[in-house]
C-alpha atoms as a printed R data frame, in Angstrom:
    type eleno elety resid chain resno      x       y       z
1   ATOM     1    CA   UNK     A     1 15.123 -43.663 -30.961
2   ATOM     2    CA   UNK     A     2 16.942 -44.267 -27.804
3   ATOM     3    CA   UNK     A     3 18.995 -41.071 -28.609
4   ATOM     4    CA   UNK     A     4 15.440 -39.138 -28.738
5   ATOM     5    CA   UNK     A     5 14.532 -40.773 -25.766
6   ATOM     6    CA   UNK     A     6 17.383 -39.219 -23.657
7   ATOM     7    CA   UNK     A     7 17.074 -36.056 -25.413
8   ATOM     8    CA   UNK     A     8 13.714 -35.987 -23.901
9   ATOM     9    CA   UNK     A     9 14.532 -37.005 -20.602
10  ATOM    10    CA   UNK     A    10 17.259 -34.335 -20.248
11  ATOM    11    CA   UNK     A    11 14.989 -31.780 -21.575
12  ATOM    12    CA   UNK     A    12 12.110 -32.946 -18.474
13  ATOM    13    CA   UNK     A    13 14.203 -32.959 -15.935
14  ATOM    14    CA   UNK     A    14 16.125 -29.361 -16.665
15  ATOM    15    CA   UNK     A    15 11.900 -28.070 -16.797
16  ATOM    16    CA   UNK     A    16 11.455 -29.863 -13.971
17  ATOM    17    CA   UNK     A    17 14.462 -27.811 -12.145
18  ATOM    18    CA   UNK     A    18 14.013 -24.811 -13.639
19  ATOM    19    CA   UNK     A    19 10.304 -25.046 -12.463
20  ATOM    20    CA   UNK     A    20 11.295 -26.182  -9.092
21  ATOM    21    CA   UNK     A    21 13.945 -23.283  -9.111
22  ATOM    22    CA   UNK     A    22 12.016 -20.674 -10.187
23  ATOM    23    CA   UNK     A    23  9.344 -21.341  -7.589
24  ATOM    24    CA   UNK     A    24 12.013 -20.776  -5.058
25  ATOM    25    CA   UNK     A    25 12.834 -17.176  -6.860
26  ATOM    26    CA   UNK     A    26  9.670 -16.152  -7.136
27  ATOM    27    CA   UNK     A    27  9.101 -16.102  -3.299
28  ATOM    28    CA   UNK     A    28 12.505 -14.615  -2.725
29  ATOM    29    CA   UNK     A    29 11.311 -12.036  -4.983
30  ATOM    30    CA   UNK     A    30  7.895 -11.589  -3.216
31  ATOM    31    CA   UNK     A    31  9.352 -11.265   0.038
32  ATOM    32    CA   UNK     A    32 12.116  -8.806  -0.795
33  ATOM    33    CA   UNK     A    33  9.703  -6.405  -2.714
34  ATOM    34    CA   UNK     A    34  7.261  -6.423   0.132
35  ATOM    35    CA   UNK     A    35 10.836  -5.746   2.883
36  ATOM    36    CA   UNK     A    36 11.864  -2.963  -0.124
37  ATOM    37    CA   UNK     A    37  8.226  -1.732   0.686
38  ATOM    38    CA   UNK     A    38  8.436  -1.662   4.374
39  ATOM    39    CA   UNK     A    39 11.859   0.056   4.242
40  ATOM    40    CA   UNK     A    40  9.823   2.971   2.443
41  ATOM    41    CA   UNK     A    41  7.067   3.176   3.855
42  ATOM    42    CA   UNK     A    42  9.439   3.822   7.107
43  ATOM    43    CA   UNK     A    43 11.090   6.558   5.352
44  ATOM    44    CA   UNK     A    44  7.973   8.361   3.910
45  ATOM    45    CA   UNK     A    45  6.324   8.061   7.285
46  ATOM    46    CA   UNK     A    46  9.640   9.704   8.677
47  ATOM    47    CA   UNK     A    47  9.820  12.367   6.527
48  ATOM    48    CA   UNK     A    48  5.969  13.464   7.060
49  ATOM    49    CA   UNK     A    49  5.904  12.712  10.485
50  ATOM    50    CA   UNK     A    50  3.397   9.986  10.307
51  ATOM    51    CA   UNK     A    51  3.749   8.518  13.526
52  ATOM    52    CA   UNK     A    52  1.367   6.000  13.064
53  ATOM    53    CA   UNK     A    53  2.651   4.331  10.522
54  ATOM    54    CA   UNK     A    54  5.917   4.849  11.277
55  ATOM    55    CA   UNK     A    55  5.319   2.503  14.847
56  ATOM    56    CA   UNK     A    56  3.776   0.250  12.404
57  ATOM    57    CA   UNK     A    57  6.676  -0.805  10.965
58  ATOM    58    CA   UNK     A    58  7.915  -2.166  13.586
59  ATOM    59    CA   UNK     A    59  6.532  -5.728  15.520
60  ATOM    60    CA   UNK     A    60  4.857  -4.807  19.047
61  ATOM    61    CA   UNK     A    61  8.539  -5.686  20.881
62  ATOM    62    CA   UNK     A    62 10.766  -3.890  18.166
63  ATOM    63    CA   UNK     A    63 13.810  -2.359  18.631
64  ATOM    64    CA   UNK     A    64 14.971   0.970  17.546
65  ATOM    65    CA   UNK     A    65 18.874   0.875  18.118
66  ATOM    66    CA   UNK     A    66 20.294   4.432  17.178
67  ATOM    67    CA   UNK     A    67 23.863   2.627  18.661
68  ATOM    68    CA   UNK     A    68 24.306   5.076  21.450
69  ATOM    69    CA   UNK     A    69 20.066   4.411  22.636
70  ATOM    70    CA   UNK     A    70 17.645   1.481  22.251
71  ATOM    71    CA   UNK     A    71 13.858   2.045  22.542
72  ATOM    72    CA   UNK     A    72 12.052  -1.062  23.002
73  ATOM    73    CA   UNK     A    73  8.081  -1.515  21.916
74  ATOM    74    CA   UNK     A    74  6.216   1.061  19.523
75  ATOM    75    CA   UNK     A    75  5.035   3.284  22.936
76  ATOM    76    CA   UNK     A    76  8.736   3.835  23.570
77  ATOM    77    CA   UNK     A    77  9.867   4.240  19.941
78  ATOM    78    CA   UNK     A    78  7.186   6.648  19.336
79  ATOM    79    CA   UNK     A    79  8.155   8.743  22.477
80  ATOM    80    CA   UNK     A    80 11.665   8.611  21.117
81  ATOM    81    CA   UNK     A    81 10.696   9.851  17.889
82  ATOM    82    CA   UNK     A    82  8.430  12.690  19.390
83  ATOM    83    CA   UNK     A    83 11.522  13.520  21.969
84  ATOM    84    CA   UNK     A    84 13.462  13.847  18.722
85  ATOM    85    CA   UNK     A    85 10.909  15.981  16.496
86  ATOM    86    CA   UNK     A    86 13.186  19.216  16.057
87  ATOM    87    CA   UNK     A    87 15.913  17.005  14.107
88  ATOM    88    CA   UNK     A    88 13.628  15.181  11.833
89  ATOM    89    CA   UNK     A    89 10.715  17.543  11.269
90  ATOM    90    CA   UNK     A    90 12.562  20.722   9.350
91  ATOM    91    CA   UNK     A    91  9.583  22.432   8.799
92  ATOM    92    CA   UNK     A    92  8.921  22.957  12.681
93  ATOM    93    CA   UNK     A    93 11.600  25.354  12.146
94  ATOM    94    CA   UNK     A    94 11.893  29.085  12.078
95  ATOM    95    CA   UNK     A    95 11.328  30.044   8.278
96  ATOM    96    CA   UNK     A    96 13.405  32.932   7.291
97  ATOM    97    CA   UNK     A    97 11.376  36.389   5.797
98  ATOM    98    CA   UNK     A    98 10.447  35.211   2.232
99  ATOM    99    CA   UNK     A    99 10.792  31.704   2.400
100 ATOM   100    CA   UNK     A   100  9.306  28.514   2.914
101 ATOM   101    CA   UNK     A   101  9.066  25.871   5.415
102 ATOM   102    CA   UNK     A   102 11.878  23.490   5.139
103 ATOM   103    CA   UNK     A   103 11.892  19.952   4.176
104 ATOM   104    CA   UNK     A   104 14.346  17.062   4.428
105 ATOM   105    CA   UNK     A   105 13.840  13.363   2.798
106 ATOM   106    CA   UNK     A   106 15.553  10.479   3.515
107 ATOM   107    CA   UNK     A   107 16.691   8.007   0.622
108 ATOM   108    CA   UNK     A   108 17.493   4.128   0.702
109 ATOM   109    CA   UNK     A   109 20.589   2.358  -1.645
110 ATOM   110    CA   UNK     A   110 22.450  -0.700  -1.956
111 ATOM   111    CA   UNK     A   111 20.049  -2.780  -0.122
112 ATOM   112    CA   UNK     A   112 21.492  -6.417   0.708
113 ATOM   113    CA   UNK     A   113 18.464  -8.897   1.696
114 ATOM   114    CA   UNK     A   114 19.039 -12.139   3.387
115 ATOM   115    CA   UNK     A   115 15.912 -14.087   3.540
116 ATOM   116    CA   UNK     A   116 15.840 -17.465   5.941
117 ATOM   117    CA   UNK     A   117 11.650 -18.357   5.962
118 ATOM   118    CA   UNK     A   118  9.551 -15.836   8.103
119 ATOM   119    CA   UNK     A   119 12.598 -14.247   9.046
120 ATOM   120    CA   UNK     A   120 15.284 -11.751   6.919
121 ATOM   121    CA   UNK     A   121 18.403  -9.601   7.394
122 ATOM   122    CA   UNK     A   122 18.756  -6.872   5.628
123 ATOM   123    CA   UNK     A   123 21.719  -4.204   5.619
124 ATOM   124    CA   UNK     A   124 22.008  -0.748   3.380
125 ATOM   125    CA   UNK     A   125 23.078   2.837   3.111
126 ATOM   126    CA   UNK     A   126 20.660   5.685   3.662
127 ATOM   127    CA   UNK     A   127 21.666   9.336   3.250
128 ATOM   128    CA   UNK     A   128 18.915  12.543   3.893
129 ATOM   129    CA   UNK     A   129 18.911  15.230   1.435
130 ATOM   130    CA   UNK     A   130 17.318  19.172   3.405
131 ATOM   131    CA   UNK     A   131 17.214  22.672   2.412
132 ATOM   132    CA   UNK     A   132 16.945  23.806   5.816
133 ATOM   133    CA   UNK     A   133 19.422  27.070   4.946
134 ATOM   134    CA   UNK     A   134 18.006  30.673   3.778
135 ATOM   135    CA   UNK     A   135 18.543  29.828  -0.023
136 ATOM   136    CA   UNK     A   136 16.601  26.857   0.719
137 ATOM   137    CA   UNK     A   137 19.307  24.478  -1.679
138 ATOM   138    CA   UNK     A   138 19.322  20.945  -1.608
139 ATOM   139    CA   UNK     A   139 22.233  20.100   0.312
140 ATOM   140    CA   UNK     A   140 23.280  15.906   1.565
141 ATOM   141    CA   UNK     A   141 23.214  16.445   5.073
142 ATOM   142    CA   UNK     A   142 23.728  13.087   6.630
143 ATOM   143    CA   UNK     A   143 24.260   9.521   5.808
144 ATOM   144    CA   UNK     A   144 24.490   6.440   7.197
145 ATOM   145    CA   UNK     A   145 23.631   2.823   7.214
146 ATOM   146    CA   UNK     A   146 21.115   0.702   8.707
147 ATOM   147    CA   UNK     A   147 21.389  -3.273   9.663
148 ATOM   148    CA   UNK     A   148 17.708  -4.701  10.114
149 ATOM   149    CA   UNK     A   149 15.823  -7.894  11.477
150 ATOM   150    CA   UNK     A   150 12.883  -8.193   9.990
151 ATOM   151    CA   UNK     A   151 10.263 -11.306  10.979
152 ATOM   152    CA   UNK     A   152  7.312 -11.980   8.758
153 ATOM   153    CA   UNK     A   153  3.681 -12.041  10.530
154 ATOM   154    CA   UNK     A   154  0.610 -13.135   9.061
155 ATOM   155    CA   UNK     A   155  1.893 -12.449   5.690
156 ATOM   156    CA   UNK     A   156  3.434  -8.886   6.414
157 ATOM   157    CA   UNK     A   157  7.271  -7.888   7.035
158 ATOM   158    CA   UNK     A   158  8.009  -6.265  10.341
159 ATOM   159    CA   UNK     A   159 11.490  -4.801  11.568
160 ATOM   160    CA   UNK     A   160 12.236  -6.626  14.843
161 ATOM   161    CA   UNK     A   161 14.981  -4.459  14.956
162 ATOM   162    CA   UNK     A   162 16.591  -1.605  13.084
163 ATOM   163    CA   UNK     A   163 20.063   0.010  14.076
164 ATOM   164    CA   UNK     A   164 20.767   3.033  12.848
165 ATOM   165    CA   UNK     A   165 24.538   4.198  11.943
166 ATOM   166    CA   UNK     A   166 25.308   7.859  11.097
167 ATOM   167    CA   UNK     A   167 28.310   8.696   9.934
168 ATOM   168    CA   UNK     A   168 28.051  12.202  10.999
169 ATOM   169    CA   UNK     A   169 27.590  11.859  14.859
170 ATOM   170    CA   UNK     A   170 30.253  10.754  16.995
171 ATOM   171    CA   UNK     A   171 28.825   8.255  18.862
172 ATOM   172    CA   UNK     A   172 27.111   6.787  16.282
173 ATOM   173    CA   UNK     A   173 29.438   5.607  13.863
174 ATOM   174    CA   UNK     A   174 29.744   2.082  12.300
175 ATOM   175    CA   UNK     A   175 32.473  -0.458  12.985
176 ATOM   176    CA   UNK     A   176 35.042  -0.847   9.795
177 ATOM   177    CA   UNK     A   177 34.756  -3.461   7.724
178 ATOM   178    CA   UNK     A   178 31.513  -4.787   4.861
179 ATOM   179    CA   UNK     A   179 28.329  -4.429   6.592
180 ATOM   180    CA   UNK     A   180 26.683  -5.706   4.058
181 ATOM   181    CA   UNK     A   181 28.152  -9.602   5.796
């Protein structure tokens, strides 16, 4: 009886934890599916050339970082990206007899989330896939990395701050070593 006893106990208490622990998961998970949502969203609005919600994924005070500029606030990030329009919007372009407008989209990998309450860190690679050539091919054009701060208000994931590395432009090249921490 006493060995049934402590079978028992053992049993509760690994429930117990397990409960405890998965409790703690499940939020983890909650909060990085909503930041893997927000880091699309950015993209798709980028690719369309949804200003709107592009600003809105960042906090009123964000930061835009593209290493060799910083934009401050969603005015000045929106101005930025509007300056910029010619380099993200390929089908602005001229289209050659025959052919169709161009189009570029930007895809997310090996995303690293570090979440610390209504606050996260987040690092990963990004890379942009265009036809903007006469044969209108797929080609991978760029690539890159970005390292976010993110801050969670009233229940929604914000970047605070987002820098941008490209390892095709000069200037804007990331440090060596793992970015990912």
């Amino acid at each position: 009886m006493k060995k049934l006893f402590y079978l028992v106990a053992v049993i509760s208490l690994i429930l117990t934890m397990s409960c405890a622990h998965t409790g703690r998961l499940d939020s983890y998970a909650e909060d990085r599916a909503q930041i893997e949502d927000l880091q699309a969203r950015y993209l798709f609005a980028l690719d369309s050339f949804d200003m709107d919600t592009y600003v809105e994924t960042f906090t009123e005070d964000g930061i835009l970082d593209i290493v060799e500029y910083q934009v401050e606030g969603r005015d000045a990030i929106r101005k930025a990206l509007e300056e910029s329009r010619p380099v993200f919007d390929l089908s602005a372009g001229d289209i050659p007899e025959g052919s169709y407008p161009a189009t570029g989209r930007h895809n997310i990998t090996n995303i690293v989330i570090e979440v610390d309450g209504n606050k996260a860190y987040s690092r990963s690679y990004w890379f942009h896939y265009g036809n903007d050539n006469p044969e209108r091919k797929a080609v991978l054009d760029a690539y890159g990395h970005y390292e976010d701060d993110l801050v969670k208000i009233n229940g929604k994931w914000f970047f605070k701050k987002r820098v941008i590395y490209n390892e095709g432009v000069k200037g804007w090249i990331s440090p060596p070593g793992n970015r990912a921490w």
